[in-house]
C-alpha positions in Angstrom: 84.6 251.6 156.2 87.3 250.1 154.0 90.9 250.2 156.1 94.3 249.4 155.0 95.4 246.0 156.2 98.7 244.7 157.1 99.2 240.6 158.0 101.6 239.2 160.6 101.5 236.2 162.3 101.5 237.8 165.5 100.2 240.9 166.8 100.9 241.8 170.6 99.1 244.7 171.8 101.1 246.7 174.8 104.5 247.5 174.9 105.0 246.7 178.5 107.2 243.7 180.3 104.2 241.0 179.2 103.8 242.4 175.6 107.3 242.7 174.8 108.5 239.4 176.5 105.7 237.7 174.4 107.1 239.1 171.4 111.1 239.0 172.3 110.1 235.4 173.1 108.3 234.3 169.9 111.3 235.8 167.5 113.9 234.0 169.9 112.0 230.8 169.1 111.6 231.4 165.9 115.4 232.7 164.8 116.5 229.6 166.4 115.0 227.5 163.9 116.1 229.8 161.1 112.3 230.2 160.5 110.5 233.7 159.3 108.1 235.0 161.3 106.6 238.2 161.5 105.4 240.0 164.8 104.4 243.6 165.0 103.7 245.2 168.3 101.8 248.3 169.0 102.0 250.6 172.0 99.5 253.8 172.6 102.4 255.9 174.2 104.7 258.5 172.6 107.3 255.8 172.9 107.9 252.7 174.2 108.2 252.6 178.6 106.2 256.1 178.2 103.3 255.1 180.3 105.4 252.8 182.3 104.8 252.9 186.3 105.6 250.4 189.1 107.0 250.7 192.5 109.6 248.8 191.7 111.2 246.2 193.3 111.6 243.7 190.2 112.5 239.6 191.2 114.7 238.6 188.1 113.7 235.1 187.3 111.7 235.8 184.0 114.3 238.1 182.8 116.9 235.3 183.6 114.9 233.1 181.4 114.6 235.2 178.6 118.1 236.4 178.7 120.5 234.3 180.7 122.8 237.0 180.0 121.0 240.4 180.8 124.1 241.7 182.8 126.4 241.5 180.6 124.4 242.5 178.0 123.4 245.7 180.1 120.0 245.2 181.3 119.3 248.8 183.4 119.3 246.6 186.5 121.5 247.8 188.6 120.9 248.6 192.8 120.6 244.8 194.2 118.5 245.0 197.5 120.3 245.5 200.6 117.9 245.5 203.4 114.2 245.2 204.1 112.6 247.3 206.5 108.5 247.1 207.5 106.7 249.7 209.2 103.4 249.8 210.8 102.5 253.5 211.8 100.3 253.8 214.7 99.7 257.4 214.0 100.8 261.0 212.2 103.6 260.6 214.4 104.7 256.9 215.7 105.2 253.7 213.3 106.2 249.9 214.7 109.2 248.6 212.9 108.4 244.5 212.2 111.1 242.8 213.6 112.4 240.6 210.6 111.0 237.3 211.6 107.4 238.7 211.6 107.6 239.6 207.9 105.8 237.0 205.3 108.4 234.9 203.5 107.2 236.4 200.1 107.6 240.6 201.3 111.6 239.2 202.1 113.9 241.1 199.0 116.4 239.3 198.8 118.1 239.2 195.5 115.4 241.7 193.7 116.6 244.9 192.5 115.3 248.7 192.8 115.0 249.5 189.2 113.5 251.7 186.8 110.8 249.7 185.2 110.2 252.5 182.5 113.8 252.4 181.9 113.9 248.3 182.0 110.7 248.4 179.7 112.9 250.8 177.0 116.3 248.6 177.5 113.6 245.2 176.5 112.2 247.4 173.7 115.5 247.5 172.0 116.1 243.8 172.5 112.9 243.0 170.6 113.6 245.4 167.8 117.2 243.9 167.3 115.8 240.4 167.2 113.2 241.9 164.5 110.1 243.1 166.3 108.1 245.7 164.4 107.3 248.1 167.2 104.7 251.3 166.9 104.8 253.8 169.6 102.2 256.3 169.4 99.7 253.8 167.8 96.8 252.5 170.0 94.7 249.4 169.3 90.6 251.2 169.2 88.7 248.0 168.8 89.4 244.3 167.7 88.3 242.5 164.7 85.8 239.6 165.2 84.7 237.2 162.3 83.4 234.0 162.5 84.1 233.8 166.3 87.6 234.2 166.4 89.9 237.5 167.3 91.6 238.3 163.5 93.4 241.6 164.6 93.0 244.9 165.6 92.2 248.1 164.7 94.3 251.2 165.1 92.9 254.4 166.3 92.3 257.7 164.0 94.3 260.2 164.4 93.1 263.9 163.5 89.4 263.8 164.9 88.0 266.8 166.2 85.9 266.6 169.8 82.8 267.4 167.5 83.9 264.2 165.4 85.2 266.2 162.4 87.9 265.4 160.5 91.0 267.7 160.9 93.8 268.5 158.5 95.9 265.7 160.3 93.3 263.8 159.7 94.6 259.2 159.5 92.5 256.9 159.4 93.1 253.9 162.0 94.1 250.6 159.5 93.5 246.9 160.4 97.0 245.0 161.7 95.6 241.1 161.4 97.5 237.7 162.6 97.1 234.1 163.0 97.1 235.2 166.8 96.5 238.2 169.0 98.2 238.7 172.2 96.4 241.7 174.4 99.2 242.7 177.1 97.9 246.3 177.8 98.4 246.3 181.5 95.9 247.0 184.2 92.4 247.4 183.1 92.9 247.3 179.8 90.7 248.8 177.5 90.2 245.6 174.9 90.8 243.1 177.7 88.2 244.5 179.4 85.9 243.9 176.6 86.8 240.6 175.7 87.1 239.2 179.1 83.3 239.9 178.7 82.8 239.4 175.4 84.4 235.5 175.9 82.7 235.2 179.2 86.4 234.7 179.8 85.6 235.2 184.5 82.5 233.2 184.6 83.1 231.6 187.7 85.7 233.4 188.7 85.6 235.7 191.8 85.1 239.8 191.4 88.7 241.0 190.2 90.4 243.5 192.9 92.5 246.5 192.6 94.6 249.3 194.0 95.6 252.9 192.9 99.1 253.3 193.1 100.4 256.7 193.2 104.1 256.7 193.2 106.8 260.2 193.0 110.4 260.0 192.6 112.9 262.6 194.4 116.2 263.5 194.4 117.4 263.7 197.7 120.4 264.6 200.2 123.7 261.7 199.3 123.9 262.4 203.0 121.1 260.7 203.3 121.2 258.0 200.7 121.7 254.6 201.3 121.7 252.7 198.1 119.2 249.4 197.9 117.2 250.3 201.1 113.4 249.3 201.0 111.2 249.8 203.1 107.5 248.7 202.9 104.5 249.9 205.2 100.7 249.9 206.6 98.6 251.7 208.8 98.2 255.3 209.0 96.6 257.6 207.1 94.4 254.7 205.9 93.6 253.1 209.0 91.9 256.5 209.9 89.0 255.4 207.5 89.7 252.1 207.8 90.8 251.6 204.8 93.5 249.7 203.2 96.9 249.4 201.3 100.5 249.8 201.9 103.5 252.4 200.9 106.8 252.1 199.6 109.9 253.5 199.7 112.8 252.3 197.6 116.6 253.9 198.0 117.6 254.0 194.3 120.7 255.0 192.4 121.6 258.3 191.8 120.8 259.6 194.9 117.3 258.7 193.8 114.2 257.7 196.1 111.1 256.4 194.9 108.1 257.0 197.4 104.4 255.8 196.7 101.1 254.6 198.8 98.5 251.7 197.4 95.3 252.1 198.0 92.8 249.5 197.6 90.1 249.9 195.8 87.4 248.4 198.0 87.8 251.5 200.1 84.3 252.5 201.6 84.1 255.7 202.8 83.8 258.2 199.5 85.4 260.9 200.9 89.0 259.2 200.8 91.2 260.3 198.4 93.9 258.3 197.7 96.2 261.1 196.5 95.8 263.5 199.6 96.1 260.5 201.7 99.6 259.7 200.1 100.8 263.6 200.6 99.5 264.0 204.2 102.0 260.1 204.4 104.6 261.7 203.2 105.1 264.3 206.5 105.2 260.6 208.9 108.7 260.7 210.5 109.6 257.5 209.2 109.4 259.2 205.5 109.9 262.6 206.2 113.7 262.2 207.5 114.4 260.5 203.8 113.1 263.1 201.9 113.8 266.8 203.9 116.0 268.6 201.7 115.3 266.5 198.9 113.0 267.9 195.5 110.5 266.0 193.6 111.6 265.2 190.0 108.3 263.4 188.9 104.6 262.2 189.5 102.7 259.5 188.4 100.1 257.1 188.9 98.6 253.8 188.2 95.9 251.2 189.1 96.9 247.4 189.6 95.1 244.6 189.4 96.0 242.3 192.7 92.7 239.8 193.4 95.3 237.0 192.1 94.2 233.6 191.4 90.7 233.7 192.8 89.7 236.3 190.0 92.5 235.3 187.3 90.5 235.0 183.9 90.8 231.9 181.5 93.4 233.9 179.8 92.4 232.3 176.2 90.0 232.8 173.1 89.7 232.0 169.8 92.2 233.5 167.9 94.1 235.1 170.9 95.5 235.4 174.5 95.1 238.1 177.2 98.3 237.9 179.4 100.0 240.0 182.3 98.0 242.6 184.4 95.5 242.6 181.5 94.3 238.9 182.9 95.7 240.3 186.6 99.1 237.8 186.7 100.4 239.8 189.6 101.6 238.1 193.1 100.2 241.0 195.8 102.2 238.7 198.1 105.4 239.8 196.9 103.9 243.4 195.7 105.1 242.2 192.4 103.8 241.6 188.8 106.7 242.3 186.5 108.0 239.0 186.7 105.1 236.8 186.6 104.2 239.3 183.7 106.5 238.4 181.4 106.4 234.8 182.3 103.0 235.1 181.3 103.7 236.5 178.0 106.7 234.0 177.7 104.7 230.9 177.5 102.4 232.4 175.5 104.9 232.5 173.0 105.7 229.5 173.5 102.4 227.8 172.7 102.0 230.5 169.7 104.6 229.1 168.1 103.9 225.0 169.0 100.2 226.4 167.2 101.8 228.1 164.3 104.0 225.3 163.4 101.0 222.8 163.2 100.1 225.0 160.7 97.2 226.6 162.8 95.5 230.0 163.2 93.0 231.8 164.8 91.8 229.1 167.0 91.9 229.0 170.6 95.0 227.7 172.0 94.1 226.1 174.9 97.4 224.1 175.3 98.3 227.4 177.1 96.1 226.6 180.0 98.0 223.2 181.1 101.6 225.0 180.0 100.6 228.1 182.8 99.6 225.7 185.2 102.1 223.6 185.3 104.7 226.9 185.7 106.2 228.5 188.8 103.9 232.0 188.1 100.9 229.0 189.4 102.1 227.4 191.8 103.6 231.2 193.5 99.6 232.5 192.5 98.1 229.5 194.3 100.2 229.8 197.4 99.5 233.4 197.9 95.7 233.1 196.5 94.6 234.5 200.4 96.8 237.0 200.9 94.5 239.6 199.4 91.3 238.1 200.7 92.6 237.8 204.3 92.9 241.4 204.7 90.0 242.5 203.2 87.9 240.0 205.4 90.2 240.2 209.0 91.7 243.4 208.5 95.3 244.5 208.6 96.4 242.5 212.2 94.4 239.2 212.0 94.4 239.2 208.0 98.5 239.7 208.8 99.0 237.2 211.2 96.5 235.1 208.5 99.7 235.2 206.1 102.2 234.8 208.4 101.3 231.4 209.6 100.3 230.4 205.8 103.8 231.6 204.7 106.3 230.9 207.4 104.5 228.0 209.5 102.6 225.9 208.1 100.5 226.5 204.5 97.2 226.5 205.2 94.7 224.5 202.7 91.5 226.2 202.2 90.8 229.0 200.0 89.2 232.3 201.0 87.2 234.2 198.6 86.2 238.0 198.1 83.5 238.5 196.0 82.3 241.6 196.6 83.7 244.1 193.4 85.5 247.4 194.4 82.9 249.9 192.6 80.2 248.1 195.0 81.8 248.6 198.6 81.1 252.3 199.3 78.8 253.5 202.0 76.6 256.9 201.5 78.7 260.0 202.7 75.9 261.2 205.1 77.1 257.7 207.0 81.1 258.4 206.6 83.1 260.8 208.4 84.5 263.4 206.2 88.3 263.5 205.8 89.4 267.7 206.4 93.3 267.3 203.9 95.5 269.7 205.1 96.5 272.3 202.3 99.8 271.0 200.6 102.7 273.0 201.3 104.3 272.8 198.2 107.8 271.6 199.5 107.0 268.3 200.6 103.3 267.8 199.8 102.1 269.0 196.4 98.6 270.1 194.2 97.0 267.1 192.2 97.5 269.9 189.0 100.7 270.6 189.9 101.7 266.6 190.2 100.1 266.1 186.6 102.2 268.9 185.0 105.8 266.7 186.4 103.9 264.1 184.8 104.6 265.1 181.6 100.9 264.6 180.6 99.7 265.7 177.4 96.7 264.8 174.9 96.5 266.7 171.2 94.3 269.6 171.3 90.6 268.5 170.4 89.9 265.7 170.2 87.2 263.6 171.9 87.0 263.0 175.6 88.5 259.5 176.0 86.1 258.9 179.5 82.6 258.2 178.3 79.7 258.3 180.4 76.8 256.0 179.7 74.5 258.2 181.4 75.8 262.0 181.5 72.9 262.6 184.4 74.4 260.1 187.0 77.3 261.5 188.4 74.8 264.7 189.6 71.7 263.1 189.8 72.5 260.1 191.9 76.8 259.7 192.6 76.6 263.4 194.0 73.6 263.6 196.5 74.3 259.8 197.7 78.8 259.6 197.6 79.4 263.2 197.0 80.6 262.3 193.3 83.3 260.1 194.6 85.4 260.8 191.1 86.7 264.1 192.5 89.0 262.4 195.7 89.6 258.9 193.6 91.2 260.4 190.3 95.0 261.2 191.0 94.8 263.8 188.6 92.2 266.1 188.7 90.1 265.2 185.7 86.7 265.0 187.4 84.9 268.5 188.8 81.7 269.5 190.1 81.4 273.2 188.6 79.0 275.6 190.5 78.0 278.9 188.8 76.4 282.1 190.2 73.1 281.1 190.0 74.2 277.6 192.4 73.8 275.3 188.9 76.1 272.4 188.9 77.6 271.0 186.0 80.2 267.6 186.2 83.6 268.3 184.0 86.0 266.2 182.5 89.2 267.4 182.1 90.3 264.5 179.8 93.6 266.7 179.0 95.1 265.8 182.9 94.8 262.3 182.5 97.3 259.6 183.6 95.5 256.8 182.1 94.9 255.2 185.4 92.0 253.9 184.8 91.0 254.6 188.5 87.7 255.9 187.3 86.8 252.5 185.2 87.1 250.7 188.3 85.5 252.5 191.2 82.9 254.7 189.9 80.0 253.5 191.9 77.4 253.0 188.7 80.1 251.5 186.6 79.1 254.8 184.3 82.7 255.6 183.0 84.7 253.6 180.4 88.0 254.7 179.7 88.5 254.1 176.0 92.1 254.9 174.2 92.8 258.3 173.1 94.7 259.6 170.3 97.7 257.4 169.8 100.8 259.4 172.0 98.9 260.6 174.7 98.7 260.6 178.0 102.2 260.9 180.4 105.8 260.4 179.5 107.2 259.3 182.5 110.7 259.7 183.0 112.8 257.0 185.1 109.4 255.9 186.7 
């Protein structure tokens, strides 16, 4: 069909600390040399920082780099780290505290901050529009435009279609947003990063990339019991029940303001884990419990992360374009920290956009980027923590630990390790896993998955089609239910996936598209690789506040 078309020189796609930084970046460069150029930016939620979710404990060296100034010039980065605390919990009722010496270099906070990323997300938002950044909440990129081999663009989503695929009154057709070059900065899992990351070949001989689902809530809680820049990080129970693994968090705030959350990795293996329960049932441990009694939850959200690191980063170019931050997976899982290397990512980028632009190049495949990225600090920090993840996964928590302990505080150690096994390939049958019994939640410190999503602030328009397609509807009853007990009920964090039973004992597999929080859990781990998650309607999805 014939679209409307709009030309820039750069279109960034994602309105997150990589997609913006890219863009804030580019306009610095080009303002300085009193040279036009025109960079639009798109971003699927209702508003820019709307789908924003991290932990998080940001390290401020990309942000000093973009603006040497961010303090004065009010940058929502305010509660400095005070102290570091690690826990490992032996059981529902004891934890070890990690005498300070024991804890990898890289987990040490020191000079990070406990911010809102949503809120540092919006505050970089209004930089890049004051520098001249056309930016489009509430407009998602549905597909990008191919000719001749090179990325020319994207295509916007319509708006007004009706789950049959009619036309509604509000019926808009999506229109075509084309530049000399493409920057896809959509975050975890990214719909179109996905796709060209296969399309390009852009992993071939790159290890299976690894992820977690982070489930994070914030609470107000008792000033008695505040203490302002407090973080503490954590391992062991629940997990270790099923021997599974991840970490939590829990980060003292301002405001009187905690944020709590568990990561899960993904290369779980029993099926009947579910990451969300498992993060409730963690909040009653003593070492949590005594920060958040007599507090009240105030929000709920989740998110998947990419963490294999260097092992499984993509080549992170094309023709025409760039795939940067979590989309290419940029984060450091030795820190627990992407934000930075993000938008350092995103940062050079720009930088090697612009060298192109000025040759008086486009649409070819910048591959100047490559020996720019590797010759940065984001490398060499990827390259000296490219074992972290792989140690645990192949020692476990205590040897893969003590693993990273000697490599970080010792003495590096120079071979790499490798984990090639994907995270949708690691689970064991049911009938061979112990079932987990999750204790009812009692509503005051443990809560519904329903009852999470509505704090959420989730919302999709009214019909329209499901954004989770199955490329075989008979698979999750016919083979994920008799063999993992249709995993996609315990892995989603919102309750979209149910296995519906009627009178007659006939079982039918729902989607409840409206709940979701755009996780992309269910992209990663289903166990056939059957679901995609494809963008929805342009403003959909959560609107997380201070996450």
């Amino acid at each position: 069909m014939e679209r409307e078309a709009m030309e820039y020189d750069v279109v960034v796609i994602g309105g997150g600390p990589s997609g913006l930084s890219t863009a804030i970046r580019l306009k610095q460069l080009a303002n300085d040399k009193g040279q036009e150029l025109s960079v639009c930016l798109v971003e699927k939620g209702s508003e820019v920082g709307a789908h924003i979710l991290s932990g998080a404990v940001v390290e401020d060296r990309a942000l000093l780099e973009l603006f040497p100034n961010y303090k004065e010039m009010g940058a929502p980065l305010n509660t400095e780290v005070k102290k570091d605390e690690v826990y490992f919990l032996t059981s529902d009722q004891k934890g070890i505290k990690t005498p300070n010496w024991m804890i990898p270099k890289p987990m040490h906070n020191d000079g990070n901050y406990v911010v809102s990323l949503g809120n540092v997300v919006r505050w970089l938002g209004e930089q890049a529009e004051e520098l001249g950044v056309e930016i489009y909440p509430g407009f998602t990129a549905s597909e990008y435009i191919v000719e001749d081999g090179a990325v020319k663009g994207i295509v916007t989503g319509d708006m007004g279609i009706s789950e049959a695929g009619e036309h509604k009154d509000s019926y808009m057709a999506g229109m075509e947003l084309r530049g000399k070059y493409t920057v896809f900065a959509e975050g975890c899992r990214g719909h179109l990063g996905k796709q060209l990351i296969s399309e390009f070949k852009l992993d071939e001989g790159k290890d299976a990339q690894h992820y977690g689902i982070g489930i994070k809530e914030l609470w107000d809680i008792d000033p008695a019991k505040h203490q302002e820049g407090l973080v503490i990080h954590g391992a062991g129970w629940p997990l270790s029940e099923s021997g599974s693994t991840g970490g939590f968090f829990l980060y003292h705030a301002e405001n009187n303001q905690v944020v709590v959350g568990l990561i899960t990795d993904l290369s779980y293996s029993n099926p009947h884990v579910s990451p969300f329960d498992e993060f409730q049932r963690l909040k009653h441990h003593p070492v949590l419990l005594k920060h958040l009694e007599g507090g009240k939850r105030a929000s709920y959200g989740a998110r998947a992360i990419t963490k294999g690191g260097l092992n499984c980063l993509p080549k992170m170019t094309f023709p025409g374009g760039l795939v940067v931050g979590c989309d290419a997976g940029t984060l450091d899982f030795s820190k627990i920290k992407g934000t930075h290397t993000a938008m350092k990512s995103g940062m050079i980028a720009a930088e090697q956009i612009m060298v192109a632009i000025d040759a008086g190049r486009a649409n070819d495949e910048i591959t100047e980027f490559t020996a720019a990225f590797e010759s940065s600090w984001v490398y060499k920090d990827l390259h000296n923590s490219r074992n972290f993840g792989p140690a645990m996964h192949k020692f476990g928590m205590f040897l893969g630990g003590a693993y990273n302990y000697v490599h970080h505080n010792i003495l590096p150690l120079p071979f790499t390790l490798h984990d090639t096994t994907p995270d949708y390939a690691t689970l064991k049958p049911a009938a061979e896993c112990k079932k987990i019994d999750y204790a009812k939640p009692d509503g005051v410190i443990s809560f519904a998955k329903l009852d999470s999503v509505f704090i959420g602030n989730v919302n999709h328009a009214e019909d329209q089609p499901c954004h989770l397609k199955l490329a075989d509807a008979s698979i999750p009853l016919a083979k994920n239910l008799p063999l993992y007990d249709e995993p996609a009920q315990r892995y989603c964090p919102a309750g979209v996936y149910e296995i519906i039973e009627n009178e007659e004992g006939e079982k039918r597999f729902q989607i409840n598209s409206q709940n979701c929080v755009h996780c992309k859990t269910c992209d990663i781990k289903d166990p056939a690789q059957n679901i995609t998650w494809v963008t929805p309607e342009g403003a959909g999805g959560p609107n997380y506040p201070n996450m």
